[in-house]
Structures are given as C-alpha cells and as structure tokens.
C-alpha positions as CSV (number, residue, x, y, z in Angstrom):
1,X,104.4,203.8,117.6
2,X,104.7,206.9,116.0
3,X,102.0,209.4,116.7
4,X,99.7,212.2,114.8
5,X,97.8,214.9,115.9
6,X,94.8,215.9,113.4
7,X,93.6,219.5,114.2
8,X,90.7,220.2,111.2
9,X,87.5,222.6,111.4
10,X,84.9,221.6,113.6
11,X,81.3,220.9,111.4
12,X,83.5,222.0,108.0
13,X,82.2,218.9,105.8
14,X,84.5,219.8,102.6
15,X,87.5,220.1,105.0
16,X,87.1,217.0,106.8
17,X,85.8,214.5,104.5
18,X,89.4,214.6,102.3
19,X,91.1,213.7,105.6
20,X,89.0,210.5,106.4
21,X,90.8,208.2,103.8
22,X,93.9,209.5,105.0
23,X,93.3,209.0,108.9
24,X,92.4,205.6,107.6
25,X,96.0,205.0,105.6
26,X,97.5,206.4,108.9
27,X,96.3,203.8,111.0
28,X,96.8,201.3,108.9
29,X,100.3,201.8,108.5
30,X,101.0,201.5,112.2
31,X,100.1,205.2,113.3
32,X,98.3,206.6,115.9
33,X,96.2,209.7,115.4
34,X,94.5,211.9,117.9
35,X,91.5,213.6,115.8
36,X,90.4,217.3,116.7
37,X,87.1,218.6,115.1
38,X,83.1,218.8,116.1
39,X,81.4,216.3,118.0
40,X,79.7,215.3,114.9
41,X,82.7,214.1,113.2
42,X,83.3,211.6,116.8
43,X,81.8,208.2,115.7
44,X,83.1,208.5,111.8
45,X,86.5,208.4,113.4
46,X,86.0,206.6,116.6
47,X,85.0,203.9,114.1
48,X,88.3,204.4,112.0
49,X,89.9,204.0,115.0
50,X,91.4,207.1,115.8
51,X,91.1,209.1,119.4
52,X,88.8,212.0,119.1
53,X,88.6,215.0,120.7
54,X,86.6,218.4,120.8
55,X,88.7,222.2,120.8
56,X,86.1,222.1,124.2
57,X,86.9,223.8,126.6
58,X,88.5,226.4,124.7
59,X,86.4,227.1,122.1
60,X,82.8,226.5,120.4
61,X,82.7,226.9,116.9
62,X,80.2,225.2,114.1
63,X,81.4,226.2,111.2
64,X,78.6,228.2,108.8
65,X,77.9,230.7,105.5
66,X,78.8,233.8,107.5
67,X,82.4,232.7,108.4
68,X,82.9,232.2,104.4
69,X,81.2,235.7,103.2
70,X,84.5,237.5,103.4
71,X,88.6,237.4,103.8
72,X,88.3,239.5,107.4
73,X,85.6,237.4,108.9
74,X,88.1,234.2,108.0
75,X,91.0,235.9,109.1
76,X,89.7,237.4,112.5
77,X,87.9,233.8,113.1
78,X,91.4,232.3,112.8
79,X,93.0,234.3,115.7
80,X,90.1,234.1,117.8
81,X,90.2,230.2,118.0
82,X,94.3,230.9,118.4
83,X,93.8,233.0,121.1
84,X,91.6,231.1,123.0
85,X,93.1,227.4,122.0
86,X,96.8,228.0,121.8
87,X,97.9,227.6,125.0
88,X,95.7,225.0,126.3
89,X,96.6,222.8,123.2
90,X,100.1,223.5,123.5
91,X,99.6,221.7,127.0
92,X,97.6,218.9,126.1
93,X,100.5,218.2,123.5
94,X,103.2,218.4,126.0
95,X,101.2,215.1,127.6
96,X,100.5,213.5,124.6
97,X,104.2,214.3,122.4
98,X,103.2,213.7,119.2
99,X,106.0,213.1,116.5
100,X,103.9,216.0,114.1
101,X,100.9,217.8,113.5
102,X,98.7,217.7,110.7
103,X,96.3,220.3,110.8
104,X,93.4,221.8,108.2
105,X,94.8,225.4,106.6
106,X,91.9,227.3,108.4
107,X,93.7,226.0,111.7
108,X,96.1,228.4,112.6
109,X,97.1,227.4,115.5
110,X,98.1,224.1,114.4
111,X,101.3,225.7,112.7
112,X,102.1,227.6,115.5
113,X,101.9,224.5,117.8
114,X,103.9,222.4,116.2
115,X,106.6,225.3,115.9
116,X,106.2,225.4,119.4
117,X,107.2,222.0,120.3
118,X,110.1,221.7,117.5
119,X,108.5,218.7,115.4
120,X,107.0,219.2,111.4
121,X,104.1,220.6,110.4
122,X,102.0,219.7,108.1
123,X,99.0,221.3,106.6
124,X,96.0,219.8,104.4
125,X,94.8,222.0,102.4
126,X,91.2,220.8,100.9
127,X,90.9,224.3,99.0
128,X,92.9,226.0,95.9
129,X,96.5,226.9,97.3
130,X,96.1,230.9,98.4
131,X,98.8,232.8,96.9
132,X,99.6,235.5,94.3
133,X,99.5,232.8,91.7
134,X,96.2,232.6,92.2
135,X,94.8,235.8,92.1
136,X,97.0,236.1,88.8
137,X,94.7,233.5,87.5
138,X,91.4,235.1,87.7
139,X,90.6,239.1,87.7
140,X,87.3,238.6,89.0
141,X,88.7,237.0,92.3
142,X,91.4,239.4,92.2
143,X,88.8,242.0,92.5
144,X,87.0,240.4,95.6
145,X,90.1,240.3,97.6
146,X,91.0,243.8,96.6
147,X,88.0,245.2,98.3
148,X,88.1,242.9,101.2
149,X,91.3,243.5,101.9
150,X,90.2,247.4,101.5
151,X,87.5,246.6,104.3
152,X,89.8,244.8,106.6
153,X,92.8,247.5,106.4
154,X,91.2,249.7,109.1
155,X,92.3,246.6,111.3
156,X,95.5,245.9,110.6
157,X,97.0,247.3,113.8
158,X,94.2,245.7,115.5
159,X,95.3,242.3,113.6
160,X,99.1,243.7,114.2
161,X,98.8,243.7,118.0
162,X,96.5,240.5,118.8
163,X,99.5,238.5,116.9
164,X,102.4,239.7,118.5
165,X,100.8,238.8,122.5
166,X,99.3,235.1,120.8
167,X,103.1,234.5,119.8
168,X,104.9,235.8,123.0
169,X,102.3,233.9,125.1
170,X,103.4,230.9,123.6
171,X,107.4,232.3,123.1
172,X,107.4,232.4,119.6
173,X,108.6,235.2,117.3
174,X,106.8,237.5,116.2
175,X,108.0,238.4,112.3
176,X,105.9,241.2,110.4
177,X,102.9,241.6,109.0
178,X,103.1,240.7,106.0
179,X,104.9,237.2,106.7
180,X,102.0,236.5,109.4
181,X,99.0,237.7,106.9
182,X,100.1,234.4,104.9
183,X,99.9,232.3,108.3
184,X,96.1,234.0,108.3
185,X,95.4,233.2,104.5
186,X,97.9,230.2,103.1
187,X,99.3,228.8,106.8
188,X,102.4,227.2,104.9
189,X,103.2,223.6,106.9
190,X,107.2,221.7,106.7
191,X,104.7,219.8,103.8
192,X,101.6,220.7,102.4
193,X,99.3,218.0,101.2
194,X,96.7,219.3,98.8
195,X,93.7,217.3,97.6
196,X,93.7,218.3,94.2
197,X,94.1,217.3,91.3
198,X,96.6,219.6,88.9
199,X,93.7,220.7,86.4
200,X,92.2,222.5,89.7
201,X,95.2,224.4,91.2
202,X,95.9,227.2,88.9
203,X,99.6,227.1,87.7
204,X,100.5,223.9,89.6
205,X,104.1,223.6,88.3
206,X,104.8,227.1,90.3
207,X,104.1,225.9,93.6
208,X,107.1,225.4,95.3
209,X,108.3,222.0,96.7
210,X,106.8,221.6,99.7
211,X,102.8,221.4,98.1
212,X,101.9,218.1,97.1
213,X,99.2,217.5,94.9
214,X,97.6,213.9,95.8
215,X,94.2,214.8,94.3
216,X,90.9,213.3,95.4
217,X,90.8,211.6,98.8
218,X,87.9,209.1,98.0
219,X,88.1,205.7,100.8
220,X,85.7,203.0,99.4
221,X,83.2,202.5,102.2
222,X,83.4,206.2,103.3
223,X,79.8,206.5,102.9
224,X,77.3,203.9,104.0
225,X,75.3,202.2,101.2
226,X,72.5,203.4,99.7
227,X,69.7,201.3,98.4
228,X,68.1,202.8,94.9
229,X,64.7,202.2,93.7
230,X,64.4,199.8,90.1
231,X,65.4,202.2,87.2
232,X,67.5,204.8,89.1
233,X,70.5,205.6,87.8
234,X,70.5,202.9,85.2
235,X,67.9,202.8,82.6
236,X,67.3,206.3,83.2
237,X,69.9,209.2,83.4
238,X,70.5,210.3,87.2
239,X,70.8,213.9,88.3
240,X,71.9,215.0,91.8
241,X,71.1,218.1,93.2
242,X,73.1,219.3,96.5
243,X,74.2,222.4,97.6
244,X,76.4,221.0,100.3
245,X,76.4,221.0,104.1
246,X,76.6,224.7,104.8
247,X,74.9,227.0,102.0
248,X,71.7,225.0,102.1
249,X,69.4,227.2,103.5
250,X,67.6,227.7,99.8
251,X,63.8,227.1,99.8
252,X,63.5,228.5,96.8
253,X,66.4,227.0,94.4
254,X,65.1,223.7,96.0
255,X,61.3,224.6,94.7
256,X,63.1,225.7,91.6
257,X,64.6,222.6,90.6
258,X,61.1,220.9,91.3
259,X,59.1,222.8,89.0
260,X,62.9,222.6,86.5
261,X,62.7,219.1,86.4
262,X,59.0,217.5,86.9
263,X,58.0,214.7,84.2
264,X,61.5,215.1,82.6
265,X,62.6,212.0,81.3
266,X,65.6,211.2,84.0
267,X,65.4,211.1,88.0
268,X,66.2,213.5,90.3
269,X,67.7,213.2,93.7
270,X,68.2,215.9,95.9
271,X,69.3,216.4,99.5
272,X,68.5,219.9,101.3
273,X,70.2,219.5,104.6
274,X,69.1,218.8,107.5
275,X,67.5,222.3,108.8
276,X,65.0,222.0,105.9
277,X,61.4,220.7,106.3
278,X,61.0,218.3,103.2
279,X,56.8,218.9,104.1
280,X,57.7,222.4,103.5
281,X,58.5,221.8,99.7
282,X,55.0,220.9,98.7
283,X,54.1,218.1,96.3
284,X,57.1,216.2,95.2
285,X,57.1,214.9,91.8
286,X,57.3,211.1,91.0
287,X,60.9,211.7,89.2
288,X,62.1,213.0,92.0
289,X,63.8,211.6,95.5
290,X,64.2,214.4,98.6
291,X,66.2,213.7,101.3
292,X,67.7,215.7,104.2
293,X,70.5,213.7,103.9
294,X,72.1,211.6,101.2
295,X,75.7,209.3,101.1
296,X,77.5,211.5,98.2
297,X,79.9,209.4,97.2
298,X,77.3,206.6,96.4
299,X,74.8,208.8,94.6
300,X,78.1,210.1,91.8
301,X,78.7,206.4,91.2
302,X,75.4,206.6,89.2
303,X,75.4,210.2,88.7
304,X,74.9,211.6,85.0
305,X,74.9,215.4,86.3
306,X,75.8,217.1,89.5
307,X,73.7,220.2,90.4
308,X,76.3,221.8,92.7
309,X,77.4,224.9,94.9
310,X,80.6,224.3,93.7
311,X,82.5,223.5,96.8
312,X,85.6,222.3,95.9
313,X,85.3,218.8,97.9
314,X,82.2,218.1,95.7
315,X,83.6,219.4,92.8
316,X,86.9,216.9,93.5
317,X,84.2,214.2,94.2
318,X,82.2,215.0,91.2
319,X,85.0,214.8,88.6
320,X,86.6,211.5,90.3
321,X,83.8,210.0,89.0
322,X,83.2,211.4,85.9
323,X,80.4,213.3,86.5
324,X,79.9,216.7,84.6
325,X,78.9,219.7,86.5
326,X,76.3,222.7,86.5
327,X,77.1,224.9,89.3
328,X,75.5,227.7,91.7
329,X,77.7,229.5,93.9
330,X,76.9,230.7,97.2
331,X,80.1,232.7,97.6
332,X,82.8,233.8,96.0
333,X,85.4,231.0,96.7
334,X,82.8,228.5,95.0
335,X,82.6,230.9,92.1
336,X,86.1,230.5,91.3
337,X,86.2,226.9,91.7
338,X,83.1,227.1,89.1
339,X,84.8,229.4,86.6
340,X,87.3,226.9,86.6
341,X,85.3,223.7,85.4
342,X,83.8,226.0,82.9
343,X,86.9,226.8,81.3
344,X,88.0,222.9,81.5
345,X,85.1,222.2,79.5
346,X,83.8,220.2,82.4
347,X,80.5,222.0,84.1
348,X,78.3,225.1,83.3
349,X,78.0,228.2,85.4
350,X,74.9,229.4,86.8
351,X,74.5,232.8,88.7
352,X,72.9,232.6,92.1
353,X,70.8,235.3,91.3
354,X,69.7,234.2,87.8
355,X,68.8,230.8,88.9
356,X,65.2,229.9,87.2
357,X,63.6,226.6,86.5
358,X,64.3,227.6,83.2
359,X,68.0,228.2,83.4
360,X,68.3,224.9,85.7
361,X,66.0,222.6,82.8
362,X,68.2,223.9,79.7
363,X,71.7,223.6,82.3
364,X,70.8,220.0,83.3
365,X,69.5,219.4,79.2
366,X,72.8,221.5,77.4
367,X,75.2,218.9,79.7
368,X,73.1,215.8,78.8
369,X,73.3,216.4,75.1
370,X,77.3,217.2,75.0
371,X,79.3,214.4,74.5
372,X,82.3,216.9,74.9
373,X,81.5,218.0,78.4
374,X,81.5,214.6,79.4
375,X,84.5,213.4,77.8
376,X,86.5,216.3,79.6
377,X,85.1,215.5,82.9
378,X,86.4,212.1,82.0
379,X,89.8,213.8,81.5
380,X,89.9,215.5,84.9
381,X,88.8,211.9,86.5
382,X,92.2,210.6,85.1
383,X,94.3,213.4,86.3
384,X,92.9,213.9,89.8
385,X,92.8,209.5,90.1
386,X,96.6,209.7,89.1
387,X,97.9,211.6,91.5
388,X,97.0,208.3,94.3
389,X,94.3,210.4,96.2
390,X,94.7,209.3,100.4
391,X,97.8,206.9,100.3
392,X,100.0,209.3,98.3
393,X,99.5,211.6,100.8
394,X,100.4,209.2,103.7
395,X,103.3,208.3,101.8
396,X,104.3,211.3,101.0
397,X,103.7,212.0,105.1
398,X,106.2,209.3,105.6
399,X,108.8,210.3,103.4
400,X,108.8,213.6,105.0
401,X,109.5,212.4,108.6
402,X,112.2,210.2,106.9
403,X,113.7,213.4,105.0
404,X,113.6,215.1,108.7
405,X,114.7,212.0,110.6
C-alpha cells in the first residue's frame, strides 16, 4: 500500500476544504494518507478514513486575519512553524516512510521534508499561483507587494540567517535568497496541483509544466444536508451572504445587509461565524435566515447570488455552481480574486469601506436583473467543471509517481 502524507494549515478552511475530495479519491484508490492540520479538521477526516494528526507538540497555530494582512507576516509565519516543526517531522517520517508528501503551499516545511527524505513533493495550491506573472496581471497588486516587500527588506538578513541554520539542521543546502524567497511565497513541489479553474489563474498557458490546473475540488456529500423552509430557494430567488471562516468579525456589514435587504422580494441566508452573537444583531427580518454556521456547498445549489469576501475557495465554489458574485474584500489577496470576476463579467466589486445598505440592495438588485452576468458565471462553471476537479488531481498524483517510478 502506497502511502501519503498531507501537511495543510491548521483551522485554514479555504485551504483545506479543496483537499477533502482529494483525500477521499486517495483512499479510494488503495492509498493511505496520514492528514496533518487543526484538531478541528480530525473527525471530517477520521470519517474519510484517513489518520489524523496535529503539528502538536511542535507548534500551535489557528490560522486568523492578522497572518493574511501582509507578505512579511506570511513569510516570517512560514519559518517559524519550520523552525520549530522540521526536525521533529522529519522524524516522525522516518517511522512512518511515506512514498511522497503532499503539502498546502503555506507549508514550508513540507517541501523541505520531502527533499529531505529523497521522495516527490507535491504542493496544493488552493490560491492564484504566486509568480511574476501574476503581478504582471494586476498594477494594483503589484503595488501592495511593492511596499510590503519595502517593509520586510529591513529583515532580509534576519530572513537570510534563520534559513541557512533551518536547512543545515536538517543537512540540506542552503541556495540564495532569492531562490529561497520563492520557497517562502510560491513553495514549487516535483507537481503542483492547483484548484483552479484556467479563467482564475492569470496567464495559465505560462505556467510551466509541473502546475496542473484540476479546478474546483467539490465531493458530493462534503457538507451535511441542509433542510430549507417551503419557498426557499425555489419560488423565490435565494441570496447567500458569508464572509468566510476567518474575516467574519463584521457586526456591522452583517447589520448592513439586514436593513439592505428587509421585505425585498427574495430570501436571505446568512452565516456570521461562529464568535458572533446572532442575539446581538437585533430583530431579524422574516426574509431572512441567520446562522453561525451554514453547509456552503448545499446553500449555492439553490443560490441566485453570493454575497462574498472573495476567498478564492468560495469564489471556486460559487462559480461551480453557477452562481454570480458581489464581493467585499477583507484584504488584499481577496481583492484580486474580486477584480478578477469583475472583469470575467461574473461578480460586482464592493469596497470594504464603502459598503452601505444601499450599495449592498442595488449590488444584490444590478446582478439579479443581468441576464449577462449570469450567463458568464455559467461560463466559468464549464471551464472550472472541465478540468475534473478532485480525481484529476489524484490521477494526475498517480501519473507522477509512475513518471518517477
């Protein structure tokens, strides 16, 4: 039996919830895979099947907003959980001799391990592939980096030294900077499996040959069922509001959308996460169903809008099924995935800071009324369903080990 090891970002929703359908595809071609991530991921995979474990005791990490706010908090996060896991990991692999590692892009050390014990490596990337291309695609991102890179330069040597004793602990080679700065920001795998589809990934055709675009990862039965009250999603249209399971600490856009869309003629339902005090909210109107917590996947079968951060899992999920978008991005990764639904024709763009029960109303009202927005989301649905989602990507796992075999 051949066997994986999953290393993925521990309470990082839009990173592990791609990699479900493909643990499953995994196991049921024969595989075994040992699954690293949060506690709260155990029982989803227990269930699957697969062993789980927790980066404890090496490291505690909960993934959150602040980690995303800028390219040297990422960065700096990444060689932290390195420094303290590497070793210990490297250990626990030499017991269990996996035949390759899979590991999330944001996992660092999951290249360098499998490196380390001569086998492939490959990385999932759940996000758009980081590389010049695509700060060639958009000047407003280019800016961002530009000054965050700025920020971080004081650190460099900082960055520099901590790199060159985390690979000599482990007796790998230390390169340059340069070469490891893209282990920090595109952690390149043997193969690179990327859930995307090609209208998503700016300049797809450039990547080289080693990324694989497989597009959506959506297992039926991912999400439990969800029952719907008469009318919902049928006779009337069906808006979803979410802004995900980290940047959801927004009393006020939730209150927003309340007073946006009372007594409009469609049904709302909107999840707020589960720090937020549904009580707190106030008087909910009739149209409307709050809940801390909701299965996603079920809700955009019946979906007619998605009211989103713009993460790029729920913008995959979103166009899968067809659903057009209008967007409110908490940072400036989401605001690039937005920017590009908006110039597929498939979403509207709403600044954070301009958000309004006005603004949300006409958002929710202008996508309703535009028989064009839909019928692009429509397109993206058949180019990310094409590209065979979770069992391309085992395949194309298999034919790799084959190649190296």
């Amino acid at each position: 039996m051949t066997t994986a090891v999953l290393f993925n970002l521990p309470g990082a929703a839009g990173h592990i919830n791609p990699t479900v359908g493909l643990v499953s595809e995994l196991l049921a071609r024969g595989e075994r895979v040992i699954y690293y991530a949060g506690d709260d991921s155990r029982q989803q995979f227990e269930a699957l099947g697969a062993t789980f474990r927790t980066y404890s005791p090496f490291f505690e990490y909960q993934h959150s907003a602040a980690v995303a706010k800028d390219l040297g908090t990422a960065a700096f996060m990444m060689i932290d959980q390195a420094e303290c896991a590497l070793s210990g990991l490297i250990e626990a692999m030499e017991k269990d001799k996996p035949d390759y590692i899979l590991y999330d892009s944001c996992c660092m050390f999951g290249k360098y391990i499998a490196q380390r014990l001569g086998i492939p490596g490959i990385c999932l990337v759940t996000t758009i592939v980081s590389s010049p291309l695509l700060l060639m695609s958009d000047p407003a991102l280019l800016g961002k980096v530009i000054i965050d890179v700025l920020a971080i330069s004081p650190r460099v040597l900082e960055a520099r030294r901590r790199l060159i004793d985390l690979l000599s602990s482990v007796g790998l080679k230390y390169r340059n900077i340069i070469h490891h700065s893209f282990d920090l920001f595109l952690n390149e795998g043997d193969l690179n499996i990327v859930f995307l589809g090609t209208a998503s990934q700016p300049m797809p055709r450039l990547l080289n040959k080693r990324f694989k675009l497989v597009g959506a990862s959506i297992p039926e039965g991912r999400d439990p069922p969800m029952e719907f009250p008469a009318g919902w999603g049928s006779t009337h249209p069906l808006v979803y509001v979410s802004l995900g399971t980290v940047h959801n600490l927004k009393h006020d856009f939730y209150l927003n959308c309340l007073e946006a869309f009372a007594d409009l003629p469609f049904k709302v339902i909107m999840s707020v996460g589960k720090h937020v005090d549904i009580t707190s909210l106030g008087c909910i109107p009739a149209n409307f169903m709050v809940r801390n917590r909701v299965p996603q996947l079920e809700v955009l079968k019946r979906a007619q809008v998605f009211v989103s951060h713009g993460g790029m899992n729920s913008i995959n999920e979103s166009t899968y099924f067809g659903v057009p978008l209008v967007m409110v991005p908490q940072q400036f990764e989401q605001a690039f995935n937005a920017r590009r639904i908006c110039r597929q024709g498939a979403g509207l763009l709403l600044k954070c800071t301009k958000v309004t029960p006005k603004a949300l109303r006409n958002a929710v009202q202008t996508i309703l009324a535009d028989a064009r927005c839909k019928a692009n989301t429509d397109r993206l649905s058949r180019d990310i369903r094409s590209l065979g989602g979770q069992r391309q990507a085992a395949s194309h796992r298999l034919g790799h080990g084959r190649e190296r075999g």
